[in-house]
PAZAPA-4460 file (N, C-alpha, C; in steps of 0.05 Angstrom, whole numbers, plus 32768, in hexadecimal, padded with zeros to 4 digits):
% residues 47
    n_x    n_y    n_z   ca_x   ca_y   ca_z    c_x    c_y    c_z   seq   type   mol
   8135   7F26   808E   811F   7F31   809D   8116   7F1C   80B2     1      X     A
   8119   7F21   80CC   8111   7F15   80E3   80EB   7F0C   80DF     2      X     A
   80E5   7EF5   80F2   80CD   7EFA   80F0   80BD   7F10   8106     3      X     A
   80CE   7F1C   8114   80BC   7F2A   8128   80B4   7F50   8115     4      X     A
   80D1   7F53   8103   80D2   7F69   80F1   80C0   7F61   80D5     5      X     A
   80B6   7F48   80C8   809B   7F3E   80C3   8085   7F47   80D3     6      X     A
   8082   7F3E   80E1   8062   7F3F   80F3   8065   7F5C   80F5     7      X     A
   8072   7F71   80FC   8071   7F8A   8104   8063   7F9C   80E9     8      X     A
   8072   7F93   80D4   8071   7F9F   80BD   8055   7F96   80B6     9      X     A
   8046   7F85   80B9   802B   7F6B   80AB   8012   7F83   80BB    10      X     A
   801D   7F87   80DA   800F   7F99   80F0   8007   7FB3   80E0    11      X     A
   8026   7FC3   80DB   801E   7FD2   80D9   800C   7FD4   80B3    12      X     A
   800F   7FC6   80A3   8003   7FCB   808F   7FEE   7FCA   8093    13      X     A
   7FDE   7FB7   80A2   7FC0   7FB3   80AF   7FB6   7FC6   80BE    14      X     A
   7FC8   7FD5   80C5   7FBF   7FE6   80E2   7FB3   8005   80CB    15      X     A
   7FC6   800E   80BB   7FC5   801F   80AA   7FAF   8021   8089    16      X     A
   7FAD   7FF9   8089   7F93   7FFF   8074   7F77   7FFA   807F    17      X     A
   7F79   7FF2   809E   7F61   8001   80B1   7F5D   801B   80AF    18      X     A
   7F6D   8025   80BE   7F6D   803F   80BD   7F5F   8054   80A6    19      X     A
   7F6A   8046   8092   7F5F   8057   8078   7F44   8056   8074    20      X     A
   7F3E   8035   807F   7F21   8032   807C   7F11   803D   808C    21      X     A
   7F1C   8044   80A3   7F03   804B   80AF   7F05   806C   80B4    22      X     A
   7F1E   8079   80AA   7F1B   809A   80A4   7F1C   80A0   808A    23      X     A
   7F1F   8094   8076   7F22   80A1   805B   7F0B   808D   8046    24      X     A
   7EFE   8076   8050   7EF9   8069   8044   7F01   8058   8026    25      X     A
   7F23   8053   8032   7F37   804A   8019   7F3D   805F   8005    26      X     A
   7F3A   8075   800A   7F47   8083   7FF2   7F5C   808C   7FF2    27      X     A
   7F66   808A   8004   7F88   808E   7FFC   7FA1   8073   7FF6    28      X     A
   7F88   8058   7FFD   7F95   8032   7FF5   7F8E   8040   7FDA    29      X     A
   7F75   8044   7FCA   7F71   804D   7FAB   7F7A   8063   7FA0    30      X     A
   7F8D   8071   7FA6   7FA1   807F   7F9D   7FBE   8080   7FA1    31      X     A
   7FBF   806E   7FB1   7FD9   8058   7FAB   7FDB   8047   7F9B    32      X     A
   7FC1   8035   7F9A   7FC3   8026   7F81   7FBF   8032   7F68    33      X     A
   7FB1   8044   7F66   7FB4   8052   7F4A   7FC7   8059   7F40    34      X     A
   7FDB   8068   7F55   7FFA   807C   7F53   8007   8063   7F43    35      X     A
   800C   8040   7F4F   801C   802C   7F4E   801C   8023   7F36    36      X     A
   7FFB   8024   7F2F   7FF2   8020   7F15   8005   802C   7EFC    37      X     A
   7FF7   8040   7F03   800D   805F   7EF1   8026   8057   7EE8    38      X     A
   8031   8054   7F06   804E   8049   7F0A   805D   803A   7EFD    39      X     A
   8050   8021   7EF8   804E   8008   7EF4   804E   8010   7ECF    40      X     A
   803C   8020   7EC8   8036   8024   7EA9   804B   8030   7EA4    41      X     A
   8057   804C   7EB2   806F   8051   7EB1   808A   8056   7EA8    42      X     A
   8085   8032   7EBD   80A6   8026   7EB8   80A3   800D   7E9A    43      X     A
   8089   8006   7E9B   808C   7FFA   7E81   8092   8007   7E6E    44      X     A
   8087   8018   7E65   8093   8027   7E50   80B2   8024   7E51    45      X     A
   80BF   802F   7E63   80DB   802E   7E56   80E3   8015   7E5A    46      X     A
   80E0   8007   7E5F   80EF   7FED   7E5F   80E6   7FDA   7E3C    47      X     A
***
């Protein structure tokens, strides 16, 4: 990974958990983390 395909990617994560904040007031960052959570419980199980 280049650093200019870094910075683009850093942009846009920032640009999009603005976004959330200032039209959804993070509830769709808190149901991603919840989903990951889930996720995360999951895959423990089977392992």
């Amino acid at each position: 990974m280049t650093n200019s395909i870094a910075i683009f990617l850093g942009f846009l994560i920032a640009a999009s958990l603005a976004w959330d904040l200032s039209s959804n007031d993070h509830q769709a960052t808190l149901f991603l983390a919840r989903k990951t959570i889930d996720l995360i419980e999951w895959l423990a199980f089977w392992r």
